[in-house]
C-alpha positions as CSV (number, residue, x, y, z in Angstrom):
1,X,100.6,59.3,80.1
2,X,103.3,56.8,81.1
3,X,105.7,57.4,78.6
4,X,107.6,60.2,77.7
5,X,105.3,62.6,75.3
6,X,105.7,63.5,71.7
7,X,105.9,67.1,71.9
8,X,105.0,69.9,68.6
9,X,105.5,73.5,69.0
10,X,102.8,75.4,66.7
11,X,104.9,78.9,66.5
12,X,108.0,77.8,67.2
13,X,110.1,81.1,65.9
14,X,107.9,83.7,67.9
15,X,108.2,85.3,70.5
16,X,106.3,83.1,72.9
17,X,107.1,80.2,70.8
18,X,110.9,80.7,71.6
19,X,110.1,81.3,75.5
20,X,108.2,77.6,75.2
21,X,111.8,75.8,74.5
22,X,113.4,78.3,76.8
23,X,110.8,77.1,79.5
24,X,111.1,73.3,78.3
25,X,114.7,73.2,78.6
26,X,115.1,74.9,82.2
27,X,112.4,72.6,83.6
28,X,113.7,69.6,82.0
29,X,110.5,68.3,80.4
30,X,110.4,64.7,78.9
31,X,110.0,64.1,75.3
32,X,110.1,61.6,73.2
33,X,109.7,63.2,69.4
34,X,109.8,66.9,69.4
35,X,108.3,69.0,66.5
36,X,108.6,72.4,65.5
37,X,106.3,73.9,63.0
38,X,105.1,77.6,62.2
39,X,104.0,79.4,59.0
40,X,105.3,79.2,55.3
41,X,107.2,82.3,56.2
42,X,109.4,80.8,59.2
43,X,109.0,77.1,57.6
44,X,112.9,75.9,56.7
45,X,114.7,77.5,59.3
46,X,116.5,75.8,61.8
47,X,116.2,75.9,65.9
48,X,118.4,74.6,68.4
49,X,117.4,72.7,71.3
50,X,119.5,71.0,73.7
51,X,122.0,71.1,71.5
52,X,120.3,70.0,68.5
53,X,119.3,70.9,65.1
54,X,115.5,71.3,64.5
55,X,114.0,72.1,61.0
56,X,110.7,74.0,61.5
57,X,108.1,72.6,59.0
58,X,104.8,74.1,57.6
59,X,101.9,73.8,59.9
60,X,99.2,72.5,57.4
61,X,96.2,69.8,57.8
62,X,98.5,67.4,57.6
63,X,100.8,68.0,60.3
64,X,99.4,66.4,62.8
65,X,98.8,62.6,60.8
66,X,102.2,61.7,63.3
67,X,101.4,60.1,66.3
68,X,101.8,64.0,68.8
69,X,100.8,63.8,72.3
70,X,100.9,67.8,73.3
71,X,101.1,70.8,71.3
72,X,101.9,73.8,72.6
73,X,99.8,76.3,70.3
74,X,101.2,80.2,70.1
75,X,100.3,81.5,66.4
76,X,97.6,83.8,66.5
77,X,93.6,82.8,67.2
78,X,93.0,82.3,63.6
79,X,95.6,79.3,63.3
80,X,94.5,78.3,66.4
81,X,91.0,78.2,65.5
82,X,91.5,76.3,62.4
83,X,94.5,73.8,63.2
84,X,93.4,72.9,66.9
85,X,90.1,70.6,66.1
86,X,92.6,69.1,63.5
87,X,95.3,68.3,65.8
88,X,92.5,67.5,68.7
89,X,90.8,65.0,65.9
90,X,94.3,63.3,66.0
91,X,94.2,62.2,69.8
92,X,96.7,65.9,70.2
93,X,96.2,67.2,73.3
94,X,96.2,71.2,72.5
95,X,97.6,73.9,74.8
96,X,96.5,77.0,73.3
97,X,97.9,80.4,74.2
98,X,95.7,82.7,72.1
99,X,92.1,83.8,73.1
100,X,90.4,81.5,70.0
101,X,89.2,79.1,72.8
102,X,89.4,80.7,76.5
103,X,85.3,81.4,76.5
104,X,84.1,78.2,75.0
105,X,82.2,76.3,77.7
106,X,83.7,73.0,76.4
107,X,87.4,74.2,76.7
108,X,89.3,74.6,80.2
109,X,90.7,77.7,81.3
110,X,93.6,76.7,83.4
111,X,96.1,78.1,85.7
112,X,98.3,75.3,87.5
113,X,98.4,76.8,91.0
114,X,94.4,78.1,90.6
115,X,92.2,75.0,88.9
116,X,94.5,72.4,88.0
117,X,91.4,69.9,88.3
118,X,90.0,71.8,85.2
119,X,92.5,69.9,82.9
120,X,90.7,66.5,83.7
121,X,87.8,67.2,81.5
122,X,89.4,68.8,78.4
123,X,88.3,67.1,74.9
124,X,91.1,67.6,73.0
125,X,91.9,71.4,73.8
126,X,92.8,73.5,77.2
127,X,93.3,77.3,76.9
128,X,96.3,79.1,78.3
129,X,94.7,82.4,80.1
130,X,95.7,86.0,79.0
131,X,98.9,87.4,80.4
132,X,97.1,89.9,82.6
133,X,94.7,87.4,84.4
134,X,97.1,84.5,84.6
135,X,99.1,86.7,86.7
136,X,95.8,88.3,89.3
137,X,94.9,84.4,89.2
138,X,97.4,83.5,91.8
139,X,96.2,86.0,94.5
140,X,93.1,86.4,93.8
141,X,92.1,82.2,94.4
142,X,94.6,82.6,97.7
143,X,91.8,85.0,99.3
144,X,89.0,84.0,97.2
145,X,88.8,80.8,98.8
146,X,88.8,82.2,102.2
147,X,87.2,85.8,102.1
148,X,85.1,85.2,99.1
149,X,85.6,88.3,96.6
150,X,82.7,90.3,96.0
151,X,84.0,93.0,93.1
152,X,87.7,93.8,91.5
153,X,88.5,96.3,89.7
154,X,91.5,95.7,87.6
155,X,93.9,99.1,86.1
156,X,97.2,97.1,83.9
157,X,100.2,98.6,83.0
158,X,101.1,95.9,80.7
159,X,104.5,95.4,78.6
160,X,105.0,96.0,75.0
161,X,106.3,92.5,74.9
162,X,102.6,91.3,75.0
163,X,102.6,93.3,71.4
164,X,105.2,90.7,70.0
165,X,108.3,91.7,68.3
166,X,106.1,95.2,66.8
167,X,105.6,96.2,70.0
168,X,109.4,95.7,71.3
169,X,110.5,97.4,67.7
170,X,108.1,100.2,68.6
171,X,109.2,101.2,71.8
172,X,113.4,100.4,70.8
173,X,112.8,103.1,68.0
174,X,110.4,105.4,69.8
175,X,113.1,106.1,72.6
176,X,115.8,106.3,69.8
177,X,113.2,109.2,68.6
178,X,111.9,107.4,65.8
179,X,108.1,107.7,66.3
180,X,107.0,103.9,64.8
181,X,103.3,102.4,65.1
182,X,104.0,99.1,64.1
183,X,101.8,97.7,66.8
184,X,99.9,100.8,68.2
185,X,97.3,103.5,67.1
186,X,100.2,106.4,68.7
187,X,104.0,106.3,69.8
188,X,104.6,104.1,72.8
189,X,108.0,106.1,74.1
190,X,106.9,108.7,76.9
191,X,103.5,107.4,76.6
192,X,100.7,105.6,78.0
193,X,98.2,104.2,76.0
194,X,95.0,103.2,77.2
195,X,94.3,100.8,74.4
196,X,95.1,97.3,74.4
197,X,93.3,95.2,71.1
198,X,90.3,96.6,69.7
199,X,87.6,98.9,71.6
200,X,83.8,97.1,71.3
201,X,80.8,98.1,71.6
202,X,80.5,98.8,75.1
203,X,83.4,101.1,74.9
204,X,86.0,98.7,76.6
205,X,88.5,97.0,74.9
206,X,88.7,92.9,74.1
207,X,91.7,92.7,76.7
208,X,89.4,94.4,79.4
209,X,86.7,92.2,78.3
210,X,89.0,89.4,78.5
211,X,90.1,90.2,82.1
212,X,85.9,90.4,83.5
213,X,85.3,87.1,81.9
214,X,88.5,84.8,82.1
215,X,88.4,86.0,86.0
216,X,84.9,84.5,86.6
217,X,85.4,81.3,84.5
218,X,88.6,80.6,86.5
219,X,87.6,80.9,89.6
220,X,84.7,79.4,88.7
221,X,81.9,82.2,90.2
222,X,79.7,84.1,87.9
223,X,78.8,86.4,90.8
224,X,81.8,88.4,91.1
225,X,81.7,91.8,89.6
226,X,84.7,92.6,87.3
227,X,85.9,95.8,85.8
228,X,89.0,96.9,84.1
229,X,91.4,99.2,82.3
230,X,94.3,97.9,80.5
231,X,96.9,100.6,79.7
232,X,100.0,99.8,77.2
233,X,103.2,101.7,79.1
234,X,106.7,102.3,77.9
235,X,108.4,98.9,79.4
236,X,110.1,96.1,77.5
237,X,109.0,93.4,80.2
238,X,106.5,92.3,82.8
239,X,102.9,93.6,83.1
240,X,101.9,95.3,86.6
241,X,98.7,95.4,88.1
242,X,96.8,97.6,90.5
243,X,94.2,95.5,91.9
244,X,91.3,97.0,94.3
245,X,89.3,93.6,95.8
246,X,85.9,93.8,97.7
247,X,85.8,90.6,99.9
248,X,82.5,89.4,101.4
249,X,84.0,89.0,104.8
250,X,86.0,90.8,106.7
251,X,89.8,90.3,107.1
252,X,93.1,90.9,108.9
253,X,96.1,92.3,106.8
254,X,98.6,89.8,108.8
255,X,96.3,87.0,107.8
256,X,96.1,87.9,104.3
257,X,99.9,88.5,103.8
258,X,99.7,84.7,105.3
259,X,97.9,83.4,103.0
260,X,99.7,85.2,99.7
261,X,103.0,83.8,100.9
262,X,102.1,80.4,101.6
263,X,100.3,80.3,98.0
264,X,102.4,79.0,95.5
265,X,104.0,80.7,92.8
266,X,103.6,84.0,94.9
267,X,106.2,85.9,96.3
268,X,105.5,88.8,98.8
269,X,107.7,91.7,98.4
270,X,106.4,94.0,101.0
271,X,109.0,96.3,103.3
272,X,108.1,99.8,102.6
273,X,110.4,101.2,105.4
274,X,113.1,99.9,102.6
275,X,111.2,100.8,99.6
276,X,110.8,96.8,98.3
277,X,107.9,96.7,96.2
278,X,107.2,94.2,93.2
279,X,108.7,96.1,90.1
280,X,108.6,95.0,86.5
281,X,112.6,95.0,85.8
282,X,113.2,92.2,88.8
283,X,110.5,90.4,88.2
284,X,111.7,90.1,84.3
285,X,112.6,86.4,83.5
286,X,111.2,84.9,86.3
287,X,107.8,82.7,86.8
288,X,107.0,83.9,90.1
289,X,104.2,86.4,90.6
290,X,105.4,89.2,92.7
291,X,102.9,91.1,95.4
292,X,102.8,94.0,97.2
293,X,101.5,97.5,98.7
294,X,99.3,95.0,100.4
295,X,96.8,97.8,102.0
296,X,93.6,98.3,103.3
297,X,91.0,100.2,100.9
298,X,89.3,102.6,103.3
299,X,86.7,103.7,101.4
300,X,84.7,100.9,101.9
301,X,84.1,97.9,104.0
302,X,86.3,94.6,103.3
303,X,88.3,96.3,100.9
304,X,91.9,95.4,99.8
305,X,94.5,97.0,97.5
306,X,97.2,94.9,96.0
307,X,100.2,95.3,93.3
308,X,101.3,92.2,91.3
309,X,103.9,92.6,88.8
310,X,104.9,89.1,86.7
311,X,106.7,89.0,83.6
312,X,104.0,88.6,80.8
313,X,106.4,85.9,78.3
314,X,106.5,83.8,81.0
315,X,104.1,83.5,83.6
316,X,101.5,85.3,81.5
317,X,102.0,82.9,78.5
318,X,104.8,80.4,77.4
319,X,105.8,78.6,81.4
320,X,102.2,78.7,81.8
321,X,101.3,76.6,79.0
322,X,104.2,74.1,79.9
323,X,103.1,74.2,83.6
324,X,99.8,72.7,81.9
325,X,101.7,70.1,79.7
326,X,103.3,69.0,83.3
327,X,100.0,68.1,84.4
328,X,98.7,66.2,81.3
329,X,101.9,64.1,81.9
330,X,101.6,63.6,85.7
């Protein structure tokens, strides 16, 4: 693209939707035409950016008949799965954040700093990861690449943020001691609920099942044996991870902080003398993925503990997707 992009937000008044323009505006990305559009519910009201006065229309079959470049998609898979092949059918390029598209073989799966290649051979559509692997992503290539992984096993401790506004409401009342389940099957305050989307048949949950396959499909190897347990906890923001890697060869810990801090968008935050640690309150508002409790595992041979903590809005969803509209235009 070699001029400046016309730009739609599908979802503009959520929560991720309001994190996009958040994101557009501290990055100072290029537009031409921007477009805001969400349901019939939030179509009519107004959103400021940069200063000026946006009405948000209906998105309907018709919304995308004016010449759009990129659309940053964030309104559910259902909307997604209906309104992207419209806007793709236009010439749109689609940046989708929900999980409609992330498994089909003919959409990339991209995280800027892991396979930005994977963008060159989109047809009309890239998928945004989920929140919890965008953020194991980052580390997980940075050793990949040299130590080849063999297994992970993933255990979340994920933000009600990633519930939307519900889950925020839910935890502000719970801890006011108003037990609400908006967005959960139990109260969120002084709990932790291993239960994130719906359980299937194999007794995990989509979000765990999301985790084992996005993980393979970005990193492009089939061979590498995922597990996971994703657990809801009482924070507003950030998701942390405890992530246990086997590695196919064998390693020294000086060489893998190495390669973790010379990886971008990583930041090691590793001095246990002085108790610095990734936590989920500093790493709120920020892009950066934050590692630490870099160990070994010795229970078995090659094995490495890590803890990542990134904040779930951002990284995990809305500057990820803009990180991808970067590239289109580049």
């Amino acid at each position: 693209m070699n001029k400046k992009p016309n730009l739609a937000i599908v979802g503009a008044t959520g929560l991720v939707g309001s994190t996009f323009l958040k994101v557009l505006e501290e990055r100072d990305f290029p537009f031409e035409n921007l477009y805001m559009m969400a349901s019939a519910k939030s179509a009519g009201t107004t959103v400021t950016f940069r200063g000026k006065d946006y009405i948000v229309e209906e998105l309907t079959e018709h919304s995308f008949d004016k010449p759009i470049d990129i659309a940053l998609f964030s309104a559910g898979g259902g909307t997604s799965e209906k309104f992207a092949p419209i806007a793709a059918a236009h010439g749109v390029v689609v940046v989708d954040n929900s999980s409609a598209w992330r498994m089909d073989p003919n959409v990339p799966l991209v995280v800027p700093e892991v396979n930005p290649e994977d963008v060159k051979w989109n047809k009309g559509i890239i998928a945004n990861p989920n929140c919890s692997t965008i953020q194991a992503m980052l580390p997980l290539k940075a050793l990949h690449d040299v130590y080849q992984i063999k297994r992970v096993v993933f255990s979340t401790y994920q933000a009600v943020s990633g519930s939307g506004l519900k889950g925020i409401n839910d935890l502000k009342e719970g801890l006011k001691g108003n037990d609400l389940c908006q967005a959960y099957a139990h109260p969120i305050a002084n709990n932790c609920l291993p239960h994130i989307d719906v359980f299937l048949e194999n007794g995990y949950t989509k979000e765990e099942m999301k985790m084992v396959n996005e993980t393979k499909k970005i990193l492009g190897d089939d061979s590498i044996r995922v597990t996971a347990t994703t657990v809801r906890v009482p924070v507003f923001e950030s998701h942390s991870e405890s992530v246990n890697l086997e590695f196919e060869k064998p390693f020294e810990l000086s060489d893998v902080r190495r390669l973790l801090e010379s990886f971008p968008g990583i930041v090691v935050l590793d001095d246990l003398a002085n108790n610095v640690y990734p936590l989920a309150r500093d790493a709120a508002g920020k892009d950066e993925v934050f590692v630490g409790r870099i160990r070994r595992d010795e229970s078995i041979e090659n094995g490495l503990n890590l803890w990542i903590v990134a904040d779930n809005i951002r990284k995990g969803a809305a500057t990820n997707a803009v990180q991808i509209a970067e590239l289109l235009i580049k």
